[in-house]
GUZAGU-357557 format. One record per residue: y, x, z of N, C-alpha, C in turn; residue number from 0. Coordinates in pm, whole numbers, plus 50000, padded with zeros to 5 digits. Example, Ala and Ser with C-alpha at 12.3 -4.5 7.8 and 13.67 -1.06 7.14 Angstrom:
2
 nnorth neast   nup canorth caeast  caup cnorth ceast   cup  nr
  49431 51319 50780   49550  51230 50780  49670 51320 50780   0
  49775 51285 50708   49894  51367 50714  50003 51290 50787   1
This chain:
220
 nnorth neast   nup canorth caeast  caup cnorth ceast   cup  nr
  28271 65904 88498   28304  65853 88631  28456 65837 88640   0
  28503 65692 88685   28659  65714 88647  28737 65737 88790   1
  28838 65801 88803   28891  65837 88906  29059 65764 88879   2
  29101 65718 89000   29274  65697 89007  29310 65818 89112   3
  29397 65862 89080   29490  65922 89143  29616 65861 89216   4
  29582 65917 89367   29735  65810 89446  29768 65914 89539   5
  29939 65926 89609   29938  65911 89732  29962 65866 89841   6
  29916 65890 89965   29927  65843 90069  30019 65908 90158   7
  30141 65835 90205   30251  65840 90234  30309 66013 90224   8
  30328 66018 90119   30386  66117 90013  30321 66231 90061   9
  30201 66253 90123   30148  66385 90182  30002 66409 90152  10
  29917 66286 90128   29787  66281 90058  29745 66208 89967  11
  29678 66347 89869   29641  66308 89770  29479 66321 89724  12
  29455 66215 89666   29291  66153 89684  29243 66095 89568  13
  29106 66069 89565   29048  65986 89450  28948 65893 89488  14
  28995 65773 89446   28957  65686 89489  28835 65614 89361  15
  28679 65598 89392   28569  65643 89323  28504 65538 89412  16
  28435 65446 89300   28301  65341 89373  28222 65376 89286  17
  28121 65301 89385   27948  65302 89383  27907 65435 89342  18
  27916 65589 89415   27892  65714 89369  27802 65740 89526  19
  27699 65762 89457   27625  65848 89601  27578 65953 89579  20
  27580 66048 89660   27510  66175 89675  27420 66230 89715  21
  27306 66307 89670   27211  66333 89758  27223 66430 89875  22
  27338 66468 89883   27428  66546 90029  27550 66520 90081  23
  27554 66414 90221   27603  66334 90230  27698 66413 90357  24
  27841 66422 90348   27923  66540 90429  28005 66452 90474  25
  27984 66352 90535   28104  66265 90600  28120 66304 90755  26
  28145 66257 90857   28216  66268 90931  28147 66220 91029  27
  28124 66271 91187   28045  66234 91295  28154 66185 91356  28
  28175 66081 91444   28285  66042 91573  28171 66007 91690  29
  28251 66078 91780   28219  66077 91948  28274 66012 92012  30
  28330 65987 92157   28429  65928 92231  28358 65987 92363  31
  28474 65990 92421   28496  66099 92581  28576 66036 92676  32
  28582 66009 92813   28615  65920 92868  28634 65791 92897  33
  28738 65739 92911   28704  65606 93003  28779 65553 93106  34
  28762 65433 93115   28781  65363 93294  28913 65429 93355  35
  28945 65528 93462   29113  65579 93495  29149 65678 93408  36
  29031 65701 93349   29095  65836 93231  29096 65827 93104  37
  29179 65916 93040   29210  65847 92921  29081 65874 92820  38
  29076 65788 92686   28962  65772 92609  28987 65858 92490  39
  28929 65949 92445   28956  66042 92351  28856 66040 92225  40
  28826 66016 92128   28806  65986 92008  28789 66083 91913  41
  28663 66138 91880   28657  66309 91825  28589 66262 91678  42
  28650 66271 91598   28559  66317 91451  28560 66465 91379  43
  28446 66488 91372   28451  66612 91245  28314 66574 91132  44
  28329 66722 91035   28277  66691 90961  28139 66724 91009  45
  27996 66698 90934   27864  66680 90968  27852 66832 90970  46
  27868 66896 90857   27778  67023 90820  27902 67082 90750  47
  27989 67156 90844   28079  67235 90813  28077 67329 90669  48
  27939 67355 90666   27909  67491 90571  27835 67412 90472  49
  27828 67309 90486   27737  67285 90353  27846 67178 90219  50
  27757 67124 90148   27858  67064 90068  27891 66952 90059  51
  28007 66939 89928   28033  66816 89940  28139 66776 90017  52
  28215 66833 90088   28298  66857 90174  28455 66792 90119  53
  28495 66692 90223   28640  66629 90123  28750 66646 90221  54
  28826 66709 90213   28938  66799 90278  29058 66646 90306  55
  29026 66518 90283   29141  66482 90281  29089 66317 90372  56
  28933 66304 90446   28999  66232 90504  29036 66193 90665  57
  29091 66098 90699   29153  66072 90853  29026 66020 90915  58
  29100 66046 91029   29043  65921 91169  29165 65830 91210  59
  29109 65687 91216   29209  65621 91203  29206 65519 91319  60
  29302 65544 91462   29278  65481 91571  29378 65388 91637  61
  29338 65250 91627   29413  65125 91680  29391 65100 91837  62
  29496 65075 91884   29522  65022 92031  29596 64916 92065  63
  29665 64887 92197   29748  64797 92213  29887 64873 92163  64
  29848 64989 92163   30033  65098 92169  30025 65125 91999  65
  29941 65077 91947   29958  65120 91802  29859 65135 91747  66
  29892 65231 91628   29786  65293 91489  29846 65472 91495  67
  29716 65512 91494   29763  65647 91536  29653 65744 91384  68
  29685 65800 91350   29587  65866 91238  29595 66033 91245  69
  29420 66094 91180   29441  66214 91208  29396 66297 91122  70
  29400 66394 91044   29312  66458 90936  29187 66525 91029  71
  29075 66480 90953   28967  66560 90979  28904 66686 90971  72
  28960 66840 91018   28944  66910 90951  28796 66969 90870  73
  28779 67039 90735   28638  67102 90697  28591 67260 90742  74
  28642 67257 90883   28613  67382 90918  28546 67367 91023  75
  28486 67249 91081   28400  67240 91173  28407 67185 91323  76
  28631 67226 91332   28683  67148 91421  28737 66989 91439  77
  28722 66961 91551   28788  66824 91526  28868 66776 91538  78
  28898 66651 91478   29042  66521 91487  28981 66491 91669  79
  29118 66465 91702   29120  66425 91822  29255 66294 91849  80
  29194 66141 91863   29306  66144 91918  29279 66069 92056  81
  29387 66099 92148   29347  66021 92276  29450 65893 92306  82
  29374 65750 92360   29419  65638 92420  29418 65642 92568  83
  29462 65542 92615   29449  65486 92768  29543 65592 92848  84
  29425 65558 92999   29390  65449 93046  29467 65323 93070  85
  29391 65247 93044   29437  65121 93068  29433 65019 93213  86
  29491 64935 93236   29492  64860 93360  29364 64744 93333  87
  29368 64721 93252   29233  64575 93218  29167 64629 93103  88
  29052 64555 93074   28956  64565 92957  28987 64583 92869  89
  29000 64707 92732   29080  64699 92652  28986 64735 92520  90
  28986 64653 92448   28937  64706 92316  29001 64783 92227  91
  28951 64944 92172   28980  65073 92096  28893 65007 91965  92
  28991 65025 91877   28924  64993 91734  28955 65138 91658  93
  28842 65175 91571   28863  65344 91482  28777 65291 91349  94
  28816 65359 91240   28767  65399 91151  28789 65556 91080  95
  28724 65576 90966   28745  65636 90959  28744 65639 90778  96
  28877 65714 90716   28920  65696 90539  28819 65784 90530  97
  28746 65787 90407   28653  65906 90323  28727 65984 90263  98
  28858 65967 90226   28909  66044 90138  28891 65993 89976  99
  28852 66081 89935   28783  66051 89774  28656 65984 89787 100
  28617 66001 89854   28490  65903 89871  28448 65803 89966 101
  28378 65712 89878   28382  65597 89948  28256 65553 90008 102
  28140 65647 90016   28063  65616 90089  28086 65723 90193 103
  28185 65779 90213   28184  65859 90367  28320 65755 90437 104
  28329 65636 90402   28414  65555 90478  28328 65501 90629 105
  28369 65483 90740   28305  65422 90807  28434 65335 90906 106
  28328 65235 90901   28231  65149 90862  28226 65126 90701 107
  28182 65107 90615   28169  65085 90487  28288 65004 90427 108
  28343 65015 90352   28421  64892 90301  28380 64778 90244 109
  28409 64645 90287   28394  64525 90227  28409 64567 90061 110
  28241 64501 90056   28279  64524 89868  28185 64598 89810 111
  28163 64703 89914   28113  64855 89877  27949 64831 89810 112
  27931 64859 89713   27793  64835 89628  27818 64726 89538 113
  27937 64646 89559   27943  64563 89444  27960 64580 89343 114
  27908 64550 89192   27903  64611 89022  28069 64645 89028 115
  28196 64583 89081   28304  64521 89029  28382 64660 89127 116
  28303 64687 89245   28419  64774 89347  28471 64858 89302 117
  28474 64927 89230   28581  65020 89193  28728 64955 89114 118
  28661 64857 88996   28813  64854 88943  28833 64724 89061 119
  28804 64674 89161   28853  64569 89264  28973 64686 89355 120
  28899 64782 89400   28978  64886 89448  29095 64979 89352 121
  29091 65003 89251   29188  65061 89168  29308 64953 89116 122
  29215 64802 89087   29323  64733 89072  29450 64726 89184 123
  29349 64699 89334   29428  64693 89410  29559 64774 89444 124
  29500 64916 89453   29632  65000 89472  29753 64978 89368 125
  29699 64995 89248   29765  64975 89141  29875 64848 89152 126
  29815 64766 89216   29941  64617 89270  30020 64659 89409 127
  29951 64761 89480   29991  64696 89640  30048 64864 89684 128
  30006 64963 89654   30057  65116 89674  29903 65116 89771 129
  29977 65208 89796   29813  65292 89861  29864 65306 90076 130
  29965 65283 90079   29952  65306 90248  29877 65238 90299 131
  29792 65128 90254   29705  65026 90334  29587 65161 90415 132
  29584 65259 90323   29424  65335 90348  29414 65375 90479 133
  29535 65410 90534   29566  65469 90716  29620 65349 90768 134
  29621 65251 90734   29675  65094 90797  29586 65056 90885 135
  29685 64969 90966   29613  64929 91094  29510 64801 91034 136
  29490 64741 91184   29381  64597 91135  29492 64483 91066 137
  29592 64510 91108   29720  64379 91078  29745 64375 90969 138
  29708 64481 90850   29735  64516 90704  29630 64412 90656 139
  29658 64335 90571   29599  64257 90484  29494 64285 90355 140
  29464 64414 90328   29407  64424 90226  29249 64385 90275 141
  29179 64378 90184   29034  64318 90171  28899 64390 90165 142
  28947 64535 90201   28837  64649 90186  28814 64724 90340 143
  28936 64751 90381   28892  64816 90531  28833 64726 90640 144
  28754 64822 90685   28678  64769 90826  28649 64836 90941 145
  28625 64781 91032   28633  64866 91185  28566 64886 91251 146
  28535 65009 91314   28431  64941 91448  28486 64958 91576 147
  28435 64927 91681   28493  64867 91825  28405 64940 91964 148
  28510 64981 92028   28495  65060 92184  28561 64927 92299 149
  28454 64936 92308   28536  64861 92485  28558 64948 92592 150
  28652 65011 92630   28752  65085 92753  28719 64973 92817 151
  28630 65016 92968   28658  64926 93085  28820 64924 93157 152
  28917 64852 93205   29028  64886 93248  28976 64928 93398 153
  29103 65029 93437   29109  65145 93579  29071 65015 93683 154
  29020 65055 93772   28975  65000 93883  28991 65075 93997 155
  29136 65128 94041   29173  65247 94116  29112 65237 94260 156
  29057 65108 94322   29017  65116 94482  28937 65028 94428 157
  28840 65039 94352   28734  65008 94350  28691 64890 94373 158
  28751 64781 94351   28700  64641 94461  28701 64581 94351 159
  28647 64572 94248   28611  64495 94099  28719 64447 94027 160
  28803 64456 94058   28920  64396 93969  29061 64500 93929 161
  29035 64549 93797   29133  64588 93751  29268 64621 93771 162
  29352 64705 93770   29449  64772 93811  29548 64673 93792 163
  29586 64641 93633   29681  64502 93613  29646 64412 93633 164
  29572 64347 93735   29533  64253 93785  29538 64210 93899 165
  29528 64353 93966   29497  64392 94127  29622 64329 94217 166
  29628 64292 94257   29758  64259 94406  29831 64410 94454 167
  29733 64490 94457   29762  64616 94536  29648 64704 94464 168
  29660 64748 94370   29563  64844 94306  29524 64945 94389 169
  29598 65003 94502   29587  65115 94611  29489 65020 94731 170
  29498 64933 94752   29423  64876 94934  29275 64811 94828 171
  29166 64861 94890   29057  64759 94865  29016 64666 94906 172
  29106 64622 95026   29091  64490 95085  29192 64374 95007 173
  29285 64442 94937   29316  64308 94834  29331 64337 94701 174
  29244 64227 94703   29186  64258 94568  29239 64104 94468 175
  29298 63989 94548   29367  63876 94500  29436 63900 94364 176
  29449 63778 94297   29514  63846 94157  29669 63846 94170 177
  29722 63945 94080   29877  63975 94101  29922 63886 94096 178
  29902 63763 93970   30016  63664 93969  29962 63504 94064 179
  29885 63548 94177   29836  63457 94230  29970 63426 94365 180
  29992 63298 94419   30060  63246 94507  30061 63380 94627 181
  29917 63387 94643   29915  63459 94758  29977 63595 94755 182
  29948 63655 94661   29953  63813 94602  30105 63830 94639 183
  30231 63761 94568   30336  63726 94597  30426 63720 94707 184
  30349 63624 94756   30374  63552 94926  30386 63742 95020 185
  30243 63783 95017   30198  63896 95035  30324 64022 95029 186
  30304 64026 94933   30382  64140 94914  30556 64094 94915 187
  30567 63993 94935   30704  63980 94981  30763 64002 95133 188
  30640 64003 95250   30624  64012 95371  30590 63910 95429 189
  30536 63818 95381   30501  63668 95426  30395 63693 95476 190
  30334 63624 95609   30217  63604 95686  30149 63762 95659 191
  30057 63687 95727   29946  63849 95744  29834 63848 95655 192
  29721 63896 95666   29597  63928 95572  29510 63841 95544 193
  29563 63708 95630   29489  63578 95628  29546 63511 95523 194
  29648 63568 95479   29719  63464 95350  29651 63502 95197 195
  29576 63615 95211   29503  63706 95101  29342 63615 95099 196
  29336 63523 95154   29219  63479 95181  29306 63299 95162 197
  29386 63256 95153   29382  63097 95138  29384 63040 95014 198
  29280 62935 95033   29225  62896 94908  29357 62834 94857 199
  29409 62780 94874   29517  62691 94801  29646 62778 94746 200
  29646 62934 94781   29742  63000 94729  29650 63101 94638 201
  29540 63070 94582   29486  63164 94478  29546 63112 94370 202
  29586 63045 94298   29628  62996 94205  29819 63062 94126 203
  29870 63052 94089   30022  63117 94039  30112 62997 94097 204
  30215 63077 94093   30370  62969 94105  30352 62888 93991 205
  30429 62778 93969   30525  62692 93879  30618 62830 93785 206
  30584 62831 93686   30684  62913 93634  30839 62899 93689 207
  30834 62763 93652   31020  62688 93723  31037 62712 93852 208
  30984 62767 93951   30985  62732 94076  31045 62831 94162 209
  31120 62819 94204   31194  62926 94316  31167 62989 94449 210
  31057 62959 94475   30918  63000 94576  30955 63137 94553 211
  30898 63218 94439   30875  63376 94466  30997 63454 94499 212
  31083 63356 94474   31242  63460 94472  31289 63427 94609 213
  31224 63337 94661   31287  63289 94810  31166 63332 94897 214
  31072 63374 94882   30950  63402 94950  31021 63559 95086 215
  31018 63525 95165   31043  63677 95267  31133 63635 95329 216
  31266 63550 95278   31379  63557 95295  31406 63435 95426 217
  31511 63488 95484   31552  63375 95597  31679 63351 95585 218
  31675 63210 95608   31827  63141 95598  31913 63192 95756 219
């Protein structure tokens, strides 16, 4: 069985091994906890703390709008934790998770994985490219990692269906108009009253070019 030896950003060290399966399979469970105004938290550990097979070296690996965040999984039964959000609008949480030395405790599977060729496809690779791709985000180019996907509803703080970064007034549930709408603007500059939160012809945005919002309140 041939093994490469690499590490990953000078702190882990691993073996990187295709098409090997086991008949005791010790990879890694992930959960997720929260949501919507609170933040979304992202739990992996290992399956069967006490049993075998057990690979001390790999992450949970979690993409957002704020980044790539990674975590070791510990084999003692506790878990990687990391937490996102909340967010103002709909936000898609992407995670995976490295196997470590092994490559069928990757999840989602890697592109490739069962092919006659995957191992030296994967050994060649490092061998050309270094090995930080393995905790790399989605923006990393290599041809083996893959992801799977959480949709975070965004905060909806007064409740009136529309999203916090979206909202006119995330605090009043009576306006609920969109922020960068004519009216929203007009509104919150002190212009007219609650009837202006309701006109059809100011749901729409300024003219980017247009000197409306900066003159909106103001008297000559």
């Amino acid at each position: 069985m041939k093994k490469i030896f690499y590490s990953v950003f000078a702190f882990l060290v691993a073996a990187v091994v295709g098409n090997v399966a086991f008949a005791d399979h010790n990879g890694a469970v992930v959960l997720t906890e929260g949501g919507n105004c609170n933040e979304t938290t992202i739990l992996a550990s290992v399956l069967d703390s006490e049993g075998t097979h057990l690979v001390d070296n790999m992450y949970l690996v979690v993409e957002d709008p704020d980044g790539v965040q990674d975590e070791l999984i510990p084999v003692d039964g506790t878990e990687a934790m990391i937490t996102v959000g909340p967010y103002g609008a709909d936000t898609t949480v992407y995670w995976r998770v490295f196997g470590g030395g092994e490559r069928d405790y990757d999840q989602p599977l890697w592109n490739h994985y069962g092919d006659a060729d995957f191992t030296t496809l994967v050994n060649d690779y490092i061998t050309e490219n270094g090995d930080e791709w393995l905790l790399a985000g989605m923006d990393d180019t290599n041809p083996f990692t893959t992801w799977e996907s959480l949709l975070v509803e965004g905060c909806d703080e007064d409740d009136d269906g529309v999203a916090n970064d979206m909202d006119c007034d995330p605090s009043d549930p009576e306006n609920s108009v969109s922020a960068d709408s004519k009216a929203c603007q007009l509104y919150m500059s002190g212009v007219g009253g609650q009837g202006i939160l309701s006109a059809p012809g100011l749901m729409s945005p300024f003219n980017p070019d247009s000197m409306a919002p900066e003159k909106a309140g103001k008297k000559n």
